[in-house]
C-alpha positions as CSV (number, residue, x, y, z in Angstrom):
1,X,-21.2,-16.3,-2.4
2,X,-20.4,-13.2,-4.2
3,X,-19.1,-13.2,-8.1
4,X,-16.1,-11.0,-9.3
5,X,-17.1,-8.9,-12.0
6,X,-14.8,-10.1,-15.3
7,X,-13.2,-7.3,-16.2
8,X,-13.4,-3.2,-14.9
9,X,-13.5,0.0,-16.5
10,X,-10.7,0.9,-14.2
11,X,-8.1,-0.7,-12.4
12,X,-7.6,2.1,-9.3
13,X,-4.4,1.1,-7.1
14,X,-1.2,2.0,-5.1
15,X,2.6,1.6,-6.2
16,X,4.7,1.6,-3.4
17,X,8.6,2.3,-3.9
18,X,10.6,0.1,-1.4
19,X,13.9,2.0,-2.7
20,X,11.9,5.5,-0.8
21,X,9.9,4.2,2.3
22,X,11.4,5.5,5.1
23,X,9.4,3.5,7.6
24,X,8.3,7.0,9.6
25,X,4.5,5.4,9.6
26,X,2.7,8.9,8.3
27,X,0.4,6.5,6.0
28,X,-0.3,4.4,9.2
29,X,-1.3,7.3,11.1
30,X,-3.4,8.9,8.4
31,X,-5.5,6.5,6.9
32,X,-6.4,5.6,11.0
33,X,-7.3,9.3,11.3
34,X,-9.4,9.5,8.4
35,X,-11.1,6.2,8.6
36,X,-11.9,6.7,12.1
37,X,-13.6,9.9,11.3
38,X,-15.4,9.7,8.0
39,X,-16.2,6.3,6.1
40,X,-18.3,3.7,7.4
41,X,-18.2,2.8,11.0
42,X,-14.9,4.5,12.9
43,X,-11.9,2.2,13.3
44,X,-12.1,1.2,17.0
45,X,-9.5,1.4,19.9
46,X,-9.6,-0.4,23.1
47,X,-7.7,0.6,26.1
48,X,-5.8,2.5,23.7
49,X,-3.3,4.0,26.3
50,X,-3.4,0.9,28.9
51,X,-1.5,-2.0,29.5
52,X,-2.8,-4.2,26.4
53,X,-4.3,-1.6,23.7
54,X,-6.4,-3.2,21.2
55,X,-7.6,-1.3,17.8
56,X,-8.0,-1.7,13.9
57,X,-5.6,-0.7,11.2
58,X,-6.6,-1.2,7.3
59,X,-2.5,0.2,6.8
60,X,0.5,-1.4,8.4
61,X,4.4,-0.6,7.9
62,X,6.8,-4.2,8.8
63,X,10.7,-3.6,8.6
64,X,13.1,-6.3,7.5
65,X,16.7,-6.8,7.5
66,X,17.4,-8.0,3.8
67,X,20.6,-9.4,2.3
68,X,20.4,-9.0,-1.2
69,X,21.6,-12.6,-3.0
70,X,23.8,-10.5,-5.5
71,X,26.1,-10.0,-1.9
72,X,25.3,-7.1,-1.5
73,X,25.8,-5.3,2.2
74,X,22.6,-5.7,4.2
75,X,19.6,-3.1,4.6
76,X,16.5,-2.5,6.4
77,X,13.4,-2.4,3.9
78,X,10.5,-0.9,5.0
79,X,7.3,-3.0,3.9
80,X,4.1,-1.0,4.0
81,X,1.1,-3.7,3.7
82,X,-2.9,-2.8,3.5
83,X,-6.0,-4.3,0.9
84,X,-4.0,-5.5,-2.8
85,X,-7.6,-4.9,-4.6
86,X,-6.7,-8.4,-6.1
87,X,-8.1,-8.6,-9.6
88,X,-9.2,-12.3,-8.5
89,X,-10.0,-11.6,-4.8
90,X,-10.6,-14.7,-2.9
91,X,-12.1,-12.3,0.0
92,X,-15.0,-11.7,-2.2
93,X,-15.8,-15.1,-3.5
94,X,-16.2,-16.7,0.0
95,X,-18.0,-13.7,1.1
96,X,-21.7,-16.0,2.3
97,X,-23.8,-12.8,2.7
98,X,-22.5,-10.8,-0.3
99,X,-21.0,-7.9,1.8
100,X,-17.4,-8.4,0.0
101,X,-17.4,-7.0,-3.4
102,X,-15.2,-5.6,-6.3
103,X,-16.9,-2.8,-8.3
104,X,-17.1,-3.1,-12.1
105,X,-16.4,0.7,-12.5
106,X,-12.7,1.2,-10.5
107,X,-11.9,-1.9,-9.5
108,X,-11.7,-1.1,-5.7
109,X,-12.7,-4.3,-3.5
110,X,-15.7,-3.0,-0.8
111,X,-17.5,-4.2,2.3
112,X,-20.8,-3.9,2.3
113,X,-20.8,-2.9,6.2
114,X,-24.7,-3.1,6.5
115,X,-24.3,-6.7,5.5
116,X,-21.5,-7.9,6.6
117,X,-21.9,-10.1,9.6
118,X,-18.0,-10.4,11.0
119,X,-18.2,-14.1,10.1
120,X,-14.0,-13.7,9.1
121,X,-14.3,-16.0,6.2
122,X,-12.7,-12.9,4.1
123,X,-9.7,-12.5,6.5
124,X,-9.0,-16.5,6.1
125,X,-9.4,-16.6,2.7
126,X,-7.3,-13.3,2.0
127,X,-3.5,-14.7,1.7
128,X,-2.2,-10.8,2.8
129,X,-3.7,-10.4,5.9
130,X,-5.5,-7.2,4.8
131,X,-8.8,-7.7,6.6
132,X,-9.3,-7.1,10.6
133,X,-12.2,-7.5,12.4
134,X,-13.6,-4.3,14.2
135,X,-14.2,-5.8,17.4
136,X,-16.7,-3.4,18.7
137,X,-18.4,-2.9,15.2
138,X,-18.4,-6.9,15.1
139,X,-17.7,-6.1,11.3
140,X,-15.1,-6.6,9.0
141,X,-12.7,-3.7,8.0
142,X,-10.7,-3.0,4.8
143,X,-8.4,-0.2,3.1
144,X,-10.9,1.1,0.8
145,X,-8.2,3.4,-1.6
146,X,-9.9,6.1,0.2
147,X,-13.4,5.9,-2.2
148,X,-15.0,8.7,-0.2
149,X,-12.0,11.1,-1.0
150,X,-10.8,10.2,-4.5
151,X,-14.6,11.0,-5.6
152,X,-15.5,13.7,-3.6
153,X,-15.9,17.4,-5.6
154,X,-15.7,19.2,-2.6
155,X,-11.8,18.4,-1.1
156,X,-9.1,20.1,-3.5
157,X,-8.0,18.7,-6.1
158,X,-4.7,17.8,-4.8
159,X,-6.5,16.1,-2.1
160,X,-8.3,13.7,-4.1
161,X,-5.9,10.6,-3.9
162,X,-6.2,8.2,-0.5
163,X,-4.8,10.1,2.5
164,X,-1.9,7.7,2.7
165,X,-0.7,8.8,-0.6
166,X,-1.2,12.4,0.4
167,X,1.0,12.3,3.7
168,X,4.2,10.4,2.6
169,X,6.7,12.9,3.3
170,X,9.1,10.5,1.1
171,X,7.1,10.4,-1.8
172,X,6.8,6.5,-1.4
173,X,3.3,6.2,-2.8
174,X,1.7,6.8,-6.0
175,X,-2.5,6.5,-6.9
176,X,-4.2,6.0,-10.3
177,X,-5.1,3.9,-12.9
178,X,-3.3,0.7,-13.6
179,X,-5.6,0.7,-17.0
180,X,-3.9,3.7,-18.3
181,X,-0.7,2.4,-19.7
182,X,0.1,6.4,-19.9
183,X,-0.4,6.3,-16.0
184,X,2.0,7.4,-13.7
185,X,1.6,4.2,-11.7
186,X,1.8,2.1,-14.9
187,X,4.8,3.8,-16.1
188,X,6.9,3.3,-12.5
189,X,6.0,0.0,-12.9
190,X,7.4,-0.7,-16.1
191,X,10.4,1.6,-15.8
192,X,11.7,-0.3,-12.3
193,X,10.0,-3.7,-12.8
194,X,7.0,-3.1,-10.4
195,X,6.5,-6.5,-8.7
196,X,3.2,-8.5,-7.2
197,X,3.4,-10.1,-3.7
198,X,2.9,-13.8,-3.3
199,X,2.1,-13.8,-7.1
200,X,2.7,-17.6,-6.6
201,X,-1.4,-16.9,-5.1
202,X,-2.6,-16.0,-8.5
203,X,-4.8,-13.1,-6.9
204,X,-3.4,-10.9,-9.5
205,X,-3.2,-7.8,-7.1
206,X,-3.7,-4.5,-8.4
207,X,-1.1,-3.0,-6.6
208,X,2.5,-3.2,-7.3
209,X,5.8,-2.4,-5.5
210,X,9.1,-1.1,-6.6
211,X,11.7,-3.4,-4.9
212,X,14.9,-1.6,-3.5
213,X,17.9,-0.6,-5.4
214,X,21.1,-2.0,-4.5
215,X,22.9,-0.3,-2.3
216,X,26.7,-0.3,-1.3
217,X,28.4,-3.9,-1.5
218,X,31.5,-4.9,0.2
219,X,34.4,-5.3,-2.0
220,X,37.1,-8.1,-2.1
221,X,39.3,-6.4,0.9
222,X,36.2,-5.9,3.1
223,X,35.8,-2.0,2.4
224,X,32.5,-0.9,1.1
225,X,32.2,0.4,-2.3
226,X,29.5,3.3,-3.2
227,X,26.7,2.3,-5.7
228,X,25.3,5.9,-6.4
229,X,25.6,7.5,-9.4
230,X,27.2,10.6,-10.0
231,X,24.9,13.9,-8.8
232,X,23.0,15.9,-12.2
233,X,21.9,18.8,-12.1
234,X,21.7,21.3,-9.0
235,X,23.0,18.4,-7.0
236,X,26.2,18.0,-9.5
237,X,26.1,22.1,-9.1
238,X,25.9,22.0,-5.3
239,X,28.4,19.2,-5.3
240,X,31.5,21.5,-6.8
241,X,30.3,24.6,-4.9
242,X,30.9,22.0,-1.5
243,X,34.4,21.2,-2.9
244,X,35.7,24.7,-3.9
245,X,35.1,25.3,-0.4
């Protein structure tokens, strides 16, 4: 069995606003692009355009229909999912061949794909349902915070953050170092009361979401009742200029 290091140097992970998800599935769509064309093995597809495709994702985006218990009027949430990085990673621990590990120097949880041997003890054990097994690789696949870009001296700089991070057309998904209280992760987190999921698991995951803001609610006579705040700035500006009109 592998051993978690006890602490890291860095703790390199994702916030993910649940207030600016959009659902659109850019993050899905990249991080299988770039996956399947640089690290490791390529994330395989079978009978991609038949009857019953088949492939591997390390990124997936589930929709709910959430009621929010303060009465509030009900709203889709967008739920993007991939690898937490857990600080205590149970994927690792009942990894028998040591191919599952969490590296002392970032934090980012790895497979080791020349020794991993697709036993799936990793996907039991891990309570997110990060890990798939590539069926034709006969290995197991994980979101790996894009480590072959975030290093990597020859891409811009601007393209050194995982590729999901760089699509988002909303502006959903923020990289860096959870370490760093000065980080811009670290300081979403404490300015909209990041959140863990399933911290009743005690995996500690790295990253963190930003649960949605309440919307509009329904007042007493039935009619719905804005929660917005008033525009600032060019939007306040913009906002006369419409009304003069």
């Amino acid at each position: 069995m592998t051993s978690l290091p006890r602490s890291t140097e860095k703790k390199l992970g994702l916030v993910i606003d649940l207030d600016t998800c959009v659902g659109c599935h850019a993050c899905v769509v990249n991080c299988k692009e770039w996956n399947t064309s640089n690290y490791g093995a390529p994330l395989s597809d079978m009978d991609a355009y038949g009857a019953a495709p088949e492939g591997s994702f390390l990124n997936r985006v589930h929709a709910y229909e959430v009621t929010p218990d303060t009465g509030g009027c009900a709203q889709t949430v967008h739920f993007p999912k991939s690898c937490l990085h857990c600080e205590d990673a149970p994927c690792v621990t009942v990894c028998p061949t040591g191919a599952s590990y969490k590296r002392v120097e970032d934090g980012i949880v790895l497979v080791n794909e020349q020794d991993c041997m697709g036993c799936g003890l990793c996907a039991w054990a891990c309570p997110y349902g990060a890990r798939e097994l590539d069926a034709l690789a006969g290995i197991m696949k994980k979101c790996t915070l894009c480590v072959d870009r975030i290093y990597n001296d020859n891409l811009p700089k601007e393209d050194q953050i995982p590729a999901c991070v760089r699509t988002c057309p909303a502006g959903a998904r923020h990289f860096g170092d959870f370490a760093d209280p000065d980080s811009t992760v670290s300081r979403l987190v404490a300015e909209r009361e990041g959140i863990d999921l399933m911290p009743e698991m005690s995996t500690r995951p790295v990253n963190k979401y930003l649960p949605p803001r309440e919307k509009d609610r329904l007042s007493a006579s039935g009619a719905l009742s804005a929660q917005s705040e008033d525009p600032k700035g060019f939007l306040a500006w913009l906002d006369k200029a419409l009304e003069a009109l």
